[in-house]
C-alpha positions as CSV (number, residue, x, y, z in Angstrom):
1,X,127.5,-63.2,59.9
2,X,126.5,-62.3,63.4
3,X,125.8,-59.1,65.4
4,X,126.6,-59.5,68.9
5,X,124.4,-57.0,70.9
6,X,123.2,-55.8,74.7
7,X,119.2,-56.6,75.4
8,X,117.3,-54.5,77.4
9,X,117.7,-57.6,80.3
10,X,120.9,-56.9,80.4
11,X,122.1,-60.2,78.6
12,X,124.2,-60.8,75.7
13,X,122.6,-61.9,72.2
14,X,123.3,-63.2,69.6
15,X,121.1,-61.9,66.3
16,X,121.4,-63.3,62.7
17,X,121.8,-60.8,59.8
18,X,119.6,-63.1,58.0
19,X,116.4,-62.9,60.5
20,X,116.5,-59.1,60.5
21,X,116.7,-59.2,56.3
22,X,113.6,-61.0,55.9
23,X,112.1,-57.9,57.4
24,X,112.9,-56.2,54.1
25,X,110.3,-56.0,51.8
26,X,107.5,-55.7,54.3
27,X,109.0,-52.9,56.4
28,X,109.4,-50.9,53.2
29,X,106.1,-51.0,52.4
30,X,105.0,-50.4,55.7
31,X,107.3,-47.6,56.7
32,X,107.2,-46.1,53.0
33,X,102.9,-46.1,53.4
34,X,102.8,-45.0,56.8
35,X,105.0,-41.8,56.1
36,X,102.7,-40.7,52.7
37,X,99.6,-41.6,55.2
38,X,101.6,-39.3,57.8
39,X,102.2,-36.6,55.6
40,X,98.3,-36.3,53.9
41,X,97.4,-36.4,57.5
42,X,99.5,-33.5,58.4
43,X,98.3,-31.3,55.0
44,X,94.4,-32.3,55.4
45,X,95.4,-30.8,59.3
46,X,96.1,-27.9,57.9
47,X,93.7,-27.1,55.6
48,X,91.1,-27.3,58.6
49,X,93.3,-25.1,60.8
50,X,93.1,-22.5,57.7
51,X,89.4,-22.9,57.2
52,X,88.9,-21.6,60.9
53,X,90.4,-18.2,60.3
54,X,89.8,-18.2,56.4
55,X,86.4,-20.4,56.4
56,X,86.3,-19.4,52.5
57,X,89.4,-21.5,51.9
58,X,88.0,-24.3,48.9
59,X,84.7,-23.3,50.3
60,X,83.8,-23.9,46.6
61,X,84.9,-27.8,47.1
62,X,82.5,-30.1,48.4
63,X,85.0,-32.8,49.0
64,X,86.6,-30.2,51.2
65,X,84.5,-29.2,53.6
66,X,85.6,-29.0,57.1
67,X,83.7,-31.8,58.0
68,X,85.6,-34.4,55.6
69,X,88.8,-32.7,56.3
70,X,88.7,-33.4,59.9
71,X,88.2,-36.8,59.8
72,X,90.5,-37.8,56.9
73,X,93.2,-36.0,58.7
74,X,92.1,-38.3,61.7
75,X,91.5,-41.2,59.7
76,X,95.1,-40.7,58.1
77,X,96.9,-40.3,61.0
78,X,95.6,-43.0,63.0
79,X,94.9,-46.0,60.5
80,X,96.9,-45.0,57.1
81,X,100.4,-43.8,59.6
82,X,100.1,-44.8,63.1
83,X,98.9,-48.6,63.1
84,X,101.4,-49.3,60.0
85,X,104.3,-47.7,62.0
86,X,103.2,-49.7,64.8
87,X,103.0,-52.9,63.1
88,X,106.2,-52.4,61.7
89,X,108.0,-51.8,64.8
90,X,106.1,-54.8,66.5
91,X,107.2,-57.3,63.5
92,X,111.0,-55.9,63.8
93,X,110.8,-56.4,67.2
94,X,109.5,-60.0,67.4
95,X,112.1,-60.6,64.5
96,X,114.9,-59.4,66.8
97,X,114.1,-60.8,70.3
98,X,113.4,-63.4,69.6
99,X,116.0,-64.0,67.0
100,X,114.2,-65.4,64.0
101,X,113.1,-64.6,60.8
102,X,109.3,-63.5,60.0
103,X,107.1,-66.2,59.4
104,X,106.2,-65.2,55.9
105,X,107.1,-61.8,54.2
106,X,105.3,-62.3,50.9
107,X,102.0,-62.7,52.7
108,X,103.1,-59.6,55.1
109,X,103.6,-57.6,51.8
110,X,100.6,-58.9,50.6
111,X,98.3,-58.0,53.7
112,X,100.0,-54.5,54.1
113,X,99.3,-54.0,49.9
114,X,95.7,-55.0,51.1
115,X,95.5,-52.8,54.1
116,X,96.9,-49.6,52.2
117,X,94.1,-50.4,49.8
118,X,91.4,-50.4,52.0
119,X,92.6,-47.2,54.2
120,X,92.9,-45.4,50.5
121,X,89.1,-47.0,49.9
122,X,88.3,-45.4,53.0
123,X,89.7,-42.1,52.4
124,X,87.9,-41.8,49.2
125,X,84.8,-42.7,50.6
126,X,84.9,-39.8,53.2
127,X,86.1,-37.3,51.2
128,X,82.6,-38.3,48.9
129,X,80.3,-37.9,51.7
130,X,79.6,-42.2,52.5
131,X,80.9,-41.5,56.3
132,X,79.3,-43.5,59.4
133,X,79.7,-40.2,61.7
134,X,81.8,-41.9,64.1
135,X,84.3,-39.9,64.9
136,X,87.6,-42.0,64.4
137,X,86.0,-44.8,62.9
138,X,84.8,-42.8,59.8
139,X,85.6,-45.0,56.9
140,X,82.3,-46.6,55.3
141,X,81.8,-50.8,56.4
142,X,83.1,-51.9,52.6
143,X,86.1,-50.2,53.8
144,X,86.3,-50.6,57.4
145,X,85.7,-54.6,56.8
146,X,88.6,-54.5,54.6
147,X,91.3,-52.7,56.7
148,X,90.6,-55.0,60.1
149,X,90.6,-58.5,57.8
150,X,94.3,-56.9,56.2
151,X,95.0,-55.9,60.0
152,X,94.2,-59.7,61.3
153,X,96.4,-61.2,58.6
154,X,99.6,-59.3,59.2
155,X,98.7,-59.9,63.4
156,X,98.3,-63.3,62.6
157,X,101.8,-63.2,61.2
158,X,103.3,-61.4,63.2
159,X,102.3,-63.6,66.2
160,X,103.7,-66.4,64.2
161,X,106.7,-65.1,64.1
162,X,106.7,-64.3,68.0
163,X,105.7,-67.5,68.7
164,X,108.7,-69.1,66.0
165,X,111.2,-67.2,68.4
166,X,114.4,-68.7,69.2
167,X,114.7,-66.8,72.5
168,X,112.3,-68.6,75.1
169,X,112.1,-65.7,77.9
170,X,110.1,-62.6,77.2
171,X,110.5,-58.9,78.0
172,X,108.1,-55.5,78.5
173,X,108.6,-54.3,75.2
174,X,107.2,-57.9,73.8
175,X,104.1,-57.5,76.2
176,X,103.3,-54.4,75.4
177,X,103.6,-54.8,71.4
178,X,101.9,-58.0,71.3
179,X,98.8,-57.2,73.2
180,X,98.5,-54.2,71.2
181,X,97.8,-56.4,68.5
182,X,95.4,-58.4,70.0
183,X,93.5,-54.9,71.4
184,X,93.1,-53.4,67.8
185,X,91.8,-57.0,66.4
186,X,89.4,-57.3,69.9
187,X,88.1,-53.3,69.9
188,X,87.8,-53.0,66.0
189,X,85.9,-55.7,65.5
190,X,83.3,-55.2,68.6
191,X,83.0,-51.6,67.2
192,X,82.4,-53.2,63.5
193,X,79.5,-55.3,65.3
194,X,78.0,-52.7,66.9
195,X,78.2,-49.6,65.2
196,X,77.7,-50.9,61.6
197,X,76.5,-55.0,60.8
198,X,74.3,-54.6,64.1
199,X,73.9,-51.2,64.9
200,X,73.0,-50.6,69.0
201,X,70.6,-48.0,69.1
202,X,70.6,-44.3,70.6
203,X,72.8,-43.0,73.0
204,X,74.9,-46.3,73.2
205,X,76.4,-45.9,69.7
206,X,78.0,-43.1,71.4
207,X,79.2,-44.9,74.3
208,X,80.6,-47.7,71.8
209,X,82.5,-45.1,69.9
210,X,83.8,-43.2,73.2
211,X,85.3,-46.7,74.0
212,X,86.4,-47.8,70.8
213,X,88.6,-44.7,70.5
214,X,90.1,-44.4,73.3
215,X,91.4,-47.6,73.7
216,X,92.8,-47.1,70.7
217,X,94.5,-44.3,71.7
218,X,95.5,-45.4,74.9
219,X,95.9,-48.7,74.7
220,X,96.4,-49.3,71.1
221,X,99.1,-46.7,70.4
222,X,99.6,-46.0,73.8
223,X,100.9,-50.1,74.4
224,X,102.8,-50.0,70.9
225,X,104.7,-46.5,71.9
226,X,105.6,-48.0,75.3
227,X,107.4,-51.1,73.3
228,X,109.5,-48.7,71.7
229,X,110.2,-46.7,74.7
230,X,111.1,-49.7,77.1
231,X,113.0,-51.3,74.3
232,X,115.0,-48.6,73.0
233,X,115.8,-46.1,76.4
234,X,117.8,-49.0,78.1
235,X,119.4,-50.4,74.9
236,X,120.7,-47.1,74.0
237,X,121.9,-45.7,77.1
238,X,123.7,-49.2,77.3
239,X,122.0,-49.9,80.4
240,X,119.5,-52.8,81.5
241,X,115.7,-51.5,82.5
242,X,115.3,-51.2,86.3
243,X,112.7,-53.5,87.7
244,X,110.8,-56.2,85.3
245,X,108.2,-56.2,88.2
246,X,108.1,-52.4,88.0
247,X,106.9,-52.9,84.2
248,X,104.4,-55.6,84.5
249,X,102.9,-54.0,87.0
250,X,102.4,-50.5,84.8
251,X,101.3,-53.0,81.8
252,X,98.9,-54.8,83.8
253,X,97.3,-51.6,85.8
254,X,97.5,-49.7,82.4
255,X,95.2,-52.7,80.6
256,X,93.2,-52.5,83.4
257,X,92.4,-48.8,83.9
258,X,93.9,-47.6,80.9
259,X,90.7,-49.4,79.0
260,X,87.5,-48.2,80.9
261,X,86.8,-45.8,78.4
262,X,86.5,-41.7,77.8
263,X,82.4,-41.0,78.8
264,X,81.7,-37.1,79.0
265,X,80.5,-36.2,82.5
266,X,77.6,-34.8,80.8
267,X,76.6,-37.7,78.7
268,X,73.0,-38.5,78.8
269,X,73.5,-41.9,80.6
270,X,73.2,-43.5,83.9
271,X,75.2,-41.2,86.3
272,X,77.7,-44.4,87.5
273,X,78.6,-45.1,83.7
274,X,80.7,-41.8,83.3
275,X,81.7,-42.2,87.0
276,X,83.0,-45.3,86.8
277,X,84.8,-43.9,83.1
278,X,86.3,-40.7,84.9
279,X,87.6,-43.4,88.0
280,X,89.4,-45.5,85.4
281,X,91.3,-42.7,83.9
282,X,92.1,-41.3,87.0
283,X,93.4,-44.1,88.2
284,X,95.9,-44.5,85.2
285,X,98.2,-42.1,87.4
286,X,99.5,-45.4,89.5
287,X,100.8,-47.3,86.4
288,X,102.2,-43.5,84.9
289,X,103.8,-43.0,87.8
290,X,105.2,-46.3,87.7
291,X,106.3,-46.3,83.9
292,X,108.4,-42.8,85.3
293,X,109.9,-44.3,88.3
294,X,111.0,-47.4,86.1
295,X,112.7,-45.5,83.2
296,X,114.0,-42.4,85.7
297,X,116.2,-45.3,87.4
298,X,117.1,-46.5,84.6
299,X,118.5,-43.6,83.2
300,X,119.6,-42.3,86.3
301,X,123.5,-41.1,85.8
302,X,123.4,-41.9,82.5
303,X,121.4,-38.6,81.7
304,X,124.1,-37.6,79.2
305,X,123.5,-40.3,77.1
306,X,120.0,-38.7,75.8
307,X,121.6,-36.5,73.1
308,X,124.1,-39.5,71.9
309,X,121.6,-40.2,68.7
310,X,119.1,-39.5,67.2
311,X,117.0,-42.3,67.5
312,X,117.2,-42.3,71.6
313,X,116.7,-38.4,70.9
314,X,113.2,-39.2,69.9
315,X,112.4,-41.8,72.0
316,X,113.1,-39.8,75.3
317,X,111.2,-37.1,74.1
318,X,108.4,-39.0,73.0
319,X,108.5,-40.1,76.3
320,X,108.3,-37.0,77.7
321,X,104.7,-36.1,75.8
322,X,103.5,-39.3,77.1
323,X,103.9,-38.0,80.6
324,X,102.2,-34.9,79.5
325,X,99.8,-36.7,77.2
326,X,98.8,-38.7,80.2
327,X,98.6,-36.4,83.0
328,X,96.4,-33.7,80.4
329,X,93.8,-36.7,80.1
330,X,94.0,-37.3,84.1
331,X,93.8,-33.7,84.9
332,X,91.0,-33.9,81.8
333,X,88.8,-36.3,83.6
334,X,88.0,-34.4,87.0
335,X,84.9,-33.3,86.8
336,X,85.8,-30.0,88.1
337,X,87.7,-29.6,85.6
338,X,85.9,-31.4,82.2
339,X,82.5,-29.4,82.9
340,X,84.6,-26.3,82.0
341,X,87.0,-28.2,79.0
342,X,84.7,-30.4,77.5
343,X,84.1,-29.7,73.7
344,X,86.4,-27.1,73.8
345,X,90.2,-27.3,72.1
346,X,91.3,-28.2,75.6
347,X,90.8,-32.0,74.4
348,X,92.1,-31.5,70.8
349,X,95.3,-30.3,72.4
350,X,95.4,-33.6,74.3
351,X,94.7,-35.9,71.3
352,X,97.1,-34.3,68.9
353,X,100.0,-34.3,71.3
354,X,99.1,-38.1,71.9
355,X,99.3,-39.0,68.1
356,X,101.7,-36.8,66.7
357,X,103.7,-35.7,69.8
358,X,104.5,-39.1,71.7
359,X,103.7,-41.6,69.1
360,X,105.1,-40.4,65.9
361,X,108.3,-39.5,68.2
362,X,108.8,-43.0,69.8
363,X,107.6,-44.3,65.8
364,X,110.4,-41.9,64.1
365,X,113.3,-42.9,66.6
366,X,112.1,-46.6,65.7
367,X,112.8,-46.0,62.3
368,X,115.7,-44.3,62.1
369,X,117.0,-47.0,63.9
370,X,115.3,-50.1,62.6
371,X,116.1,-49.4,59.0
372,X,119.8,-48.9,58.4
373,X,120.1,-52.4,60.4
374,X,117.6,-54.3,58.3
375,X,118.6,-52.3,54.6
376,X,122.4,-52.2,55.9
377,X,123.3,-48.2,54.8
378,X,123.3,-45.5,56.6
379,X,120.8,-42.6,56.3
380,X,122.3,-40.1,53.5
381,X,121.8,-37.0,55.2
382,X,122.0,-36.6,59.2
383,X,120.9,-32.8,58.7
384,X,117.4,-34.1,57.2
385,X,117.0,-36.0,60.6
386,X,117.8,-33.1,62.5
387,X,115.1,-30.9,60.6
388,X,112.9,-33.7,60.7
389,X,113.1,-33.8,64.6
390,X,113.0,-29.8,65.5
391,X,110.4,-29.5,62.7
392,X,108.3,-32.0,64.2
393,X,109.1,-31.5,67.9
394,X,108.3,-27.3,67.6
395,X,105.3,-28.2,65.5
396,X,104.1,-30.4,67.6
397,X,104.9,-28.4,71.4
398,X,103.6,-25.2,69.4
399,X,100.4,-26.1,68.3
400,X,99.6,-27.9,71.6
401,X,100.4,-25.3,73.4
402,X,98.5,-22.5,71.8
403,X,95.1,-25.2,72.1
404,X,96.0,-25.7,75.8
405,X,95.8,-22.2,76.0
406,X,92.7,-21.7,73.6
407,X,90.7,-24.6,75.2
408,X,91.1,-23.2,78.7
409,X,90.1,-19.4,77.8
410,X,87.4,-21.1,75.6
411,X,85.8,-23.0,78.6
412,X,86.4,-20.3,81.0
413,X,84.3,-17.3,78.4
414,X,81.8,-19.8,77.8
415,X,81.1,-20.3,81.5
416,X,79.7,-17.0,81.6
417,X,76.2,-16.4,80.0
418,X,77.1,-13.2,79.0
419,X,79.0,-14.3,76.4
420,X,78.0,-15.1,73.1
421,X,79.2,-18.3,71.0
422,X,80.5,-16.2,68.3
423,X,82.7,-13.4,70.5
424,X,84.3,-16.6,72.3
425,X,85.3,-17.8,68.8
426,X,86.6,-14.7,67.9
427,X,88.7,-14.3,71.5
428,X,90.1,-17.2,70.9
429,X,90.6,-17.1,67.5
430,X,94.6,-16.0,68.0
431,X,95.2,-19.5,69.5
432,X,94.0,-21.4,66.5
433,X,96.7,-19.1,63.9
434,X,99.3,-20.3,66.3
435,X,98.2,-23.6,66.2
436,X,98.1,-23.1,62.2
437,X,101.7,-22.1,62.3
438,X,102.7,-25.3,64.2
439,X,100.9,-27.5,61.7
440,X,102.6,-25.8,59.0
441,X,105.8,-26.7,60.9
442,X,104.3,-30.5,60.8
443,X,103.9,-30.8,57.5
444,X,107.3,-29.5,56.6
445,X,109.1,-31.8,58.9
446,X,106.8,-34.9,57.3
447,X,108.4,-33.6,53.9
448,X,111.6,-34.0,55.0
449,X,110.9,-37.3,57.0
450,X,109.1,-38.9,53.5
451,X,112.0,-37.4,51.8
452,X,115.3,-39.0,53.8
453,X,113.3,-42.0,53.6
454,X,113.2,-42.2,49.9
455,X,117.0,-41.3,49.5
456,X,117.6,-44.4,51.9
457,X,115.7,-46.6,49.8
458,X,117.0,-45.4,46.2
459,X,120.6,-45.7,47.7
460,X,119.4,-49.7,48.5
461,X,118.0,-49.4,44.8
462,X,121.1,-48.8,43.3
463,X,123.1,-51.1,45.6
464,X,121.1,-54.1,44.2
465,X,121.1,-53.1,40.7
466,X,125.1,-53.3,41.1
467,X,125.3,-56.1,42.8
468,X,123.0,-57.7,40.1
């Protein structure tokens, strides 16, 4: 049986049940990891918010200390939830585009069994001390090797499947999921190179790991969370996207800029290195702008539409922190403005609302979507979505704000000498237990999130049984 359906283009489709089912197994696995990986993110989150204003929290741990916490919440977040959420989405959209089945689910299982492996591998090894340092790239070579080789195979698939498609013409949303795939591949394995089988030497592993992350943050997740949004905004709202010229032109500016990499203006290199790294980011504001123009006419008397579900709910909004995401890292790279900001929670702000504000939005409104089509049931409980969202969504807008806040007063006190280190902490201590407060919000909504999830899937459990 068929589903007849509007594309984003504004054409009429035609999409076999069957191509969508052979998403089953694989998207289970992916969506059911990435949510656990989401949720451990989210607690380890917390535990370091605590240990600021209660640093004799598991003091008495050594696998707790605030270093490891820190970056197995980051490691979590970003390779156990966000790039298997991602991938997800990206396989169900080549599926559904281009109207065919995926190339092989068995071996997408398989990788995405692999890939959990290694990020759990990884995880372990952090939390035991056999770190590299790197900041986001934190998980020891045995592990790190591991993850990109599972990563590569379920890309490799998933490209099949694009190229298998039925339908011939492409769209943005295609664009911008496939060459996030390619990125992570390209970015994770020149970071592998250089920072651990060949190690550069000095200041330039830093420069390696400046790039590495954020292009995956802005590219990466950045591409991946754009699919969603130009895919799902017009489909929703019924309505095809304004200008296809409009989008190519954000997606090429965006690879372009978007990719020049996050240097400190004080880094100890040559002066035109962070220059030409603070030019790129500002410069990201033409293709932002463009991205806003694009999806404003597009929605444009249709505004009502927003609040119609929940999966266009999250979407929107997600879009919304991408705006703000983007124009904090902008606004970020002026050196008036980063020689105050720098190492203070004035960036953490802008990274946390990245991952957990505008991706796991645009992620979460994929999936509420995605998996009642593909499992063919309905979510059991519209109220657990509901909590889900306003859990996540106040977690998320408090805790960003009360770091915005923190990180400018921090830069501001430490500009003047008269201050000491340790009174700055304390003054802005009070932002941190707000933040603390929205994290707990966080990991509640998670719960509820993992939870909906698994009452979906035992429902399809007992469907099968009864049909066997």
């Amino acid at each position: 049986m068929n589903a007849t359906s509007t594309h984003p283009s504004g054409t009429r489709t035609e999409v076999g049940a069957g191509a969508e089912s052979s998403c089953r197994l694989p998207l289970l696995v992916l969506y059911k990891s990435a949510l656990i990986w989401l949720l451990l993110a989210t607690v380890f989150g917390l535990i370091a918010s605590l240990k600021f204003h209660a640093p004799h929290l598991l003091a008495g741990v050594p696998y707790l200390t605030y270093g490891r916490v820190v970056a197995v919440q980051t490691d979590c977040a970003l390779y156990g939830f966000a790039l298997q959420a991602g991938i997800a989405f990206v396989l169900w959209l080549f599926v559904r585009m281009g109207r065919t089945p995926v190339a092989s689910p068995i071996m997408m299982t398989i990788a995405a069994s692999f890939y959990n492996f290694a990020v759990t591998i990884g995880v372990l090894g952090v939390l035991c001390g056999d770190s590299t340092g790197f900041q986001g790239f934190e998980f020891p070579a045995y592990a790190a090797w591991m993850l990109w080789i599972s990563f590569v195979f379920m890309g490799v698939i998933a490209v099949l499947t694009y190229s298998n498609r039925d339908e011939q013409a492409t769209y943005p949303a295609q664009w911008f999921g496939f060459t996030a795939l390619f990125w992570f591949a390209w970015i994770c394995a020149t970071a592998l190179m250089l920072l651990l089988a060949r190690p550069v030497r000095g200041v330039v592993q830093s420069s390696v790991n400046w790039w590495y992350l954020h292009n995956l943050h802005s590219i990466v997740l950045g591409f991946i969370g754009l699919a969603a949004i130009f895919y799902f905004i017009p489909k929703l709202i019924g309505r095809a996207l304004f200008s296809r010229q409009l989008a190519l032109f954000a997606f090429w500016t965006l690879a372009l800029f978007g990719s020049w990499g996050q240097i400190p203006n004080g880094a100890p290199l040559p002066a035109w290195i962070p220059a030409m790294s603070t030019f790129g980011i500002v410069m990201t504001i033409i293709p932002v702008i463009a991205v806003v123009l694009n999806l404003w006419h597009t929605i444009r008397g249709s505004h009502e539409r927003l609040d119609s579900s929940w999966p266009l709910k999250f979407t929107y909004v997600g879009l919304m922190f991408w705006f703000i995401g983007s124009v904090h890292l902008i606004v970020g790279a002026v050196p008036a403005v980063s020689s105050m900001t720098d190492f203070t929670w004035f960036t953490v702000a802008q990274k946390n609302l990245w991952v957990y504000g505008f991706f796991t939005l645009t992620m979460f409104g994929a999936m509420y979507y995605i998996v009642p089509r593909v499992f063919g049931i309905d979510w059991p409980n519209p109220k657990l979505i509901a909590a889900h969202f306003w859990l996540t969504f106040g977690g998320v807008l408090l805790s960003y704000i009360a770091l915005l806040v923190g990180g400018i007063a921090e830069g501001y006190l430490l500009g003047d000498t008269q201050n000491s280190f340790v009174a700055v902490l304390r003054t802005t201590l009070a932002a941190v237990r707000v933040s603390t407060l929205g994290d707990l919000m966080l990991v509640v909504g998670q719960i509820v999130g993992l939870l909906n999830l698994t009452l979906l899937v035992s429902r399809v459990a007992r469907r099968e049984l009864k049909l066997s």
